[in-house]
C-alpha positions in Angstrom: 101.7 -84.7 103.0 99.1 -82.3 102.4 96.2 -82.1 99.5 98.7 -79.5 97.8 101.7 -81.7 97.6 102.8 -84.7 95.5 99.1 -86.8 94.4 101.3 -90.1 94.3 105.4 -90.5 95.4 106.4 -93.2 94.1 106.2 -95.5 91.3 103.0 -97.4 91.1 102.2 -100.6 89.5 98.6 -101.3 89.2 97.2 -104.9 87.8 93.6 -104.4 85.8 90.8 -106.6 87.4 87.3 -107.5 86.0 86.4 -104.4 87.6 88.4 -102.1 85.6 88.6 -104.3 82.4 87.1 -102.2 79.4 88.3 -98.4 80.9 89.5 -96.0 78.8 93.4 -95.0 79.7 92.1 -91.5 80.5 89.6 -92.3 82.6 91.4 -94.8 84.5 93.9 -92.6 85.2 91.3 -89.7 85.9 90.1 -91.4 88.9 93.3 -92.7 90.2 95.3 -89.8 89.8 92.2 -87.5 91.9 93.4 -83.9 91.5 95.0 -84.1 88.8 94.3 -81.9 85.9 93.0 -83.3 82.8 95.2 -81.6 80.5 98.4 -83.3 82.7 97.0 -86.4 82.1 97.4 -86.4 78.8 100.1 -85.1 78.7 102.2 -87.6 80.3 100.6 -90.2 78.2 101.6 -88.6 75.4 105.0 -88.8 76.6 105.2 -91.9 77.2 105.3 -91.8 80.8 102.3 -93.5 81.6 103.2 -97.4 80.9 100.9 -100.6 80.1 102.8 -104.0 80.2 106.0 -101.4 79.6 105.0 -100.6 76.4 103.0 -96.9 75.4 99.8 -96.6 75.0 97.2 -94.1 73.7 94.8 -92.0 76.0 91.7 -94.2 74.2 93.3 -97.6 74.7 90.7 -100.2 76.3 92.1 -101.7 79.5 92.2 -105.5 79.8 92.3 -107.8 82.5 95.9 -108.5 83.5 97.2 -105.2 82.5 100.1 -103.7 84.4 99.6 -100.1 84.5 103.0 -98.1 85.3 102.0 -94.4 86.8 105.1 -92.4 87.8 104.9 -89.8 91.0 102.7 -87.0 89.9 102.4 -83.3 91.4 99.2 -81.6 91.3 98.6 -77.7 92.9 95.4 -78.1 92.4 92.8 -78.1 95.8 91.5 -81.5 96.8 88.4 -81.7 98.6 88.7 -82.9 102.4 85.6 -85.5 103.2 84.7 -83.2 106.8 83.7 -80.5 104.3 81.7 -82.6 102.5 80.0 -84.7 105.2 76.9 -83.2 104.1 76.1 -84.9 100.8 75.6 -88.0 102.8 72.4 -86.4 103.5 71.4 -86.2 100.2 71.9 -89.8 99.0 68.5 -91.0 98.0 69.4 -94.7 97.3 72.6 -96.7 97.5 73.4 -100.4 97.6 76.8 -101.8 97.2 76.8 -101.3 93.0 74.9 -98.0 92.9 74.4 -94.5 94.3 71.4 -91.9 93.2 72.3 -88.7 94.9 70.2 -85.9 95.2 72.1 -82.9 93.8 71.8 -80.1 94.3 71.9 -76.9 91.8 74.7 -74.7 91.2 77.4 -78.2 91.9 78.6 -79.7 89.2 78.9 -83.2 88.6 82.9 -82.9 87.9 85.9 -81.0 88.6 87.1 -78.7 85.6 86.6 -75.6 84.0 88.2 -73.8 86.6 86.4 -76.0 89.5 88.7 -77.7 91.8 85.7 -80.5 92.7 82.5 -81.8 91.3 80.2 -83.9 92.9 82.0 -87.4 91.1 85.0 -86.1 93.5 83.3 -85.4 96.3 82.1 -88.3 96.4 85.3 -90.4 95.9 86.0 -88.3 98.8 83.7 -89.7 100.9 84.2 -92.9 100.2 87.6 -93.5 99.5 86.8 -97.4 99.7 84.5 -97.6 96.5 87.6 -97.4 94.0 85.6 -97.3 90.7 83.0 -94.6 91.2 81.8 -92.9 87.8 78.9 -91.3 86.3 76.4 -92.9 84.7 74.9 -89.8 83.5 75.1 -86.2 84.3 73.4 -83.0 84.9 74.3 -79.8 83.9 75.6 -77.3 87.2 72.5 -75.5 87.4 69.7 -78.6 87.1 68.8 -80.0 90.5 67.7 -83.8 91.2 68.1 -87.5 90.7 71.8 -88.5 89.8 72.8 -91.9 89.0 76.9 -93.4 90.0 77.9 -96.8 89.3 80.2 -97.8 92.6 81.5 -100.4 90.3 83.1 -101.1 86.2 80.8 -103.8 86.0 77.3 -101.8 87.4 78.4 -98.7 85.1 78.6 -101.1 81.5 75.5 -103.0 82.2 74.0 -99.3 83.2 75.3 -97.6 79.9 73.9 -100.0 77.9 70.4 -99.6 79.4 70.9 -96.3 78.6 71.5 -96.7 75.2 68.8 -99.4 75.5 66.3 -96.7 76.0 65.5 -98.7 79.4 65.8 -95.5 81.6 63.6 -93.2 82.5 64.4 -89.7 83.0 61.4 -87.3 84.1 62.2 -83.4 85.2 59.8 -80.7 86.2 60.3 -77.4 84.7 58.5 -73.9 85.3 58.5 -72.5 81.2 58.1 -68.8 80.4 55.0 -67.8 78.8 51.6 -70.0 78.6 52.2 -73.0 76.9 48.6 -74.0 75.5 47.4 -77.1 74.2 48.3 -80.5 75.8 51.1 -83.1 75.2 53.4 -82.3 72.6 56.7 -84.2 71.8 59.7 -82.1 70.4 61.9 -83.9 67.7 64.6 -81.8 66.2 68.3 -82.3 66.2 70.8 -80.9 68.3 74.2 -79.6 67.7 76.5 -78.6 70.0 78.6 -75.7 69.0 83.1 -75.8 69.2 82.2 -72.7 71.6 84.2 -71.8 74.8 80.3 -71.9 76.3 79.2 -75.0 75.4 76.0 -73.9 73.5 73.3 -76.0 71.9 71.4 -75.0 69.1 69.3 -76.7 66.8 70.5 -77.7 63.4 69.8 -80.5 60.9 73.5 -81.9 61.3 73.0 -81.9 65.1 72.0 -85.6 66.9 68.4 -86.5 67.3 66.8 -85.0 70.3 63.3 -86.1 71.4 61.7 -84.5 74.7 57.9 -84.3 75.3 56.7 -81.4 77.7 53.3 -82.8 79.2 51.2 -79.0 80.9 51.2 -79.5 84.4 49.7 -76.2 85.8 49.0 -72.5 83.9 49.9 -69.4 85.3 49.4 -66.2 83.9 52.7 -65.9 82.4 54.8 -68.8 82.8 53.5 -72.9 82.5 54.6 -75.5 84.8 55.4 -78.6 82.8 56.5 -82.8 83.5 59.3 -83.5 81.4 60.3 -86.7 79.5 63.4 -87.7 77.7 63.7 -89.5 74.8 67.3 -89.0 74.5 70.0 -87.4 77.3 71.6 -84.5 74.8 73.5 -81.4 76.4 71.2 -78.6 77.5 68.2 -80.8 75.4 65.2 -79.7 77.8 66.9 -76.1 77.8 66.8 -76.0 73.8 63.7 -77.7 73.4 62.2 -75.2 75.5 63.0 -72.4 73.6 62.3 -73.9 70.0 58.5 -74.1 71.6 58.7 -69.9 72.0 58.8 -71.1 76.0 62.3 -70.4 77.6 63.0 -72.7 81.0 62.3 -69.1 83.6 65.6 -68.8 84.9 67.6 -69.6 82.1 70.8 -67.3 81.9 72.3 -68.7 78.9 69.0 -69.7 76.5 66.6 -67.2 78.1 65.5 -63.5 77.7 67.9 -61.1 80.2 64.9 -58.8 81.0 63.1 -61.5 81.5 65.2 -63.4 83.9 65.8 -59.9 85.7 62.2 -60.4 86.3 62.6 -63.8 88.2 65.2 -62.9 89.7 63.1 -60.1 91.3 59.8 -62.8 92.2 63.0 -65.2 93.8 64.0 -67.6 91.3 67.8 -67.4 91.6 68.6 -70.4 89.1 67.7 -72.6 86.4 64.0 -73.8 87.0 64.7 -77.3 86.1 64.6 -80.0 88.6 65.5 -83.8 87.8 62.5 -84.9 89.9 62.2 -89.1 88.8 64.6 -91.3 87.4 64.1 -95.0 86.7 66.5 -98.1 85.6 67.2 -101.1 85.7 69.4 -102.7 88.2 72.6 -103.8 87.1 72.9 -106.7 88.8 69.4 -108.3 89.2 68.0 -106.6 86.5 64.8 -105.2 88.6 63.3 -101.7 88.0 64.6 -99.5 90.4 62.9 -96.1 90.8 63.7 -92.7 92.6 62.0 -89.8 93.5 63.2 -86.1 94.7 61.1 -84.0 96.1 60.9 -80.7 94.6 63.3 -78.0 96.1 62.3 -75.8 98.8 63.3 -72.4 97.0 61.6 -74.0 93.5 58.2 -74.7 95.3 58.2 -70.5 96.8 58.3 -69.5 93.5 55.0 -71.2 92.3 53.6 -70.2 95.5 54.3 -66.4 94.5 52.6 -67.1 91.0 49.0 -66.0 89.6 46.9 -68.7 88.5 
């Protein structure tokens, strides 16, 4: 049967371990039913198609251990990725134990499938590794930010991960080039964040928005742009990209926050992309509890274009 036929034929009845005790409906179903589209999954949920101990059950509802999950045959047109394809992301793993995976991404992939992208780097993934049946995101990056990304490779590593994450017990550090001369030294930005019920998924700040702390530390001045370490406080959509702008100091690069002309001009020195790389990230592990951290190197194309700067 090939990626563009039926996803599942028959009738499955799947029993909810300590593993997958505590998942969402939806996002059990998400990574069991790989290729499916979203909006399909809810949709049969809704209908009642989707059974739990052959009674309905909402899209939200917490799975518990002992559950019997009913999931019908479902068709999917959509593309699934085949793991020869993808062979080369193995090269980009940067640490990985039995509970955990920090992968190296790399700009311009998303972390997940949607939007009108048949694959993400959460399915590639469960591509290549069709063993690990609970991989999920612990965090995520947006398409164009390059670096350090965290998977759980298990339910139980991904709870005790989230909470340290809502702990405050991770740290996330980037490196970004800014637009303009950023004077002065340390300086921690603290506004809210709201993100707008926009088809494009923009940020803005606003005093009814969620609090947003990220503190830009001046790594190197050039003559019209400032490199800059990056810390977060808090892991809100496009924070670094908005923060950098309510400074007066766009990310260079920036197609959706930044100045046109301006990024015309980047373009023209070799920065294709978003100059934002997630270069560090430290957490503790979710088994033994010890700090693990991982570094990526800057990117290759990243590292040209401070080479082509004025100091």
């Amino acid at each position: 049967m090939s990626s563009h036929d039926k996803a599942a034929s028959t009738v499955r009845l799947v029993t909810i371990d300590d593993e997958r005790a505590g998942q969402r409906l939806d996002n059990f179903l998400l990574a069991v039913l790989k290729g499916v589209p979203r909006a399909h999954i809810y949709r049969i949920v809704r209908k009642g198609e989707i059974r739990i101990n052959k009674g309905r059950r909402k899209a939200d509802y917490r799975l518990q251990v002992g559950d019997v999950v009913r999931i019908p045959p479902v068709e999917t047109n959509a593309p699934r990725p085949q793991a020869p394809d993808l062979a080369w992301l193995n090269g980009l793993v940067l640490f990985e134990d039995e509970h955990i995976l920090v992968l190296d991404k790399p700009t311009g992939m998303a972390v997940h499938g949607g939007s009108g992208l048949s694959f993400g780097v959460i399915e590639a993934l469960r591509t290549l590794r069709p063993t690990a049946r609970s991989l999920e995101l612990v965090h995520r990056l947006d398409r164009s930010t390059s670096g350090c990304l965290l998977v759980a490779k298990r339910r139980s590593a991904l709870r005790a991960l989230q909470e340290a994450l809502r702990g405050g017990r991770f740290g996330k550090h980037y490196v970004a080039l800014l637009q303009g001369v950023l004077t002065g030294g340390a300086r921690t930005v603290d506004v809210p964040l709201l993100r707008l019920e926009t088809g494009d998924r923009r940020v803005v700040v606003h005093a009814t928005g969620k609090p947003a702390q990220t503190r830009f530390t001046p790594r190197k001045r050039f003559r019209e742009a400032t490199l800059v370490d990056v810390r977060l406080g808090t892991g809100r959509t496009h924070q670094v990209r908005v923060h950098a702008v309510h400074l007066g100091c766009p990310v260079a690069g920036d197609e959706r926050y930044g100045d046109p002309k301006v990024n015309a001009m980047w373009r023209e020195r070799g920065l294709a992309r978003l100059f934002l790389h997630a270069a560090r990230l430290s957490f503790p592990h979710p088994l033994t509890g010890a700090t693990i951290e991982v570094e990526s190197p800057l990117p290759k194309d990243l590292t040209r274009v401070l080479e082509s700067l004025d100091a």
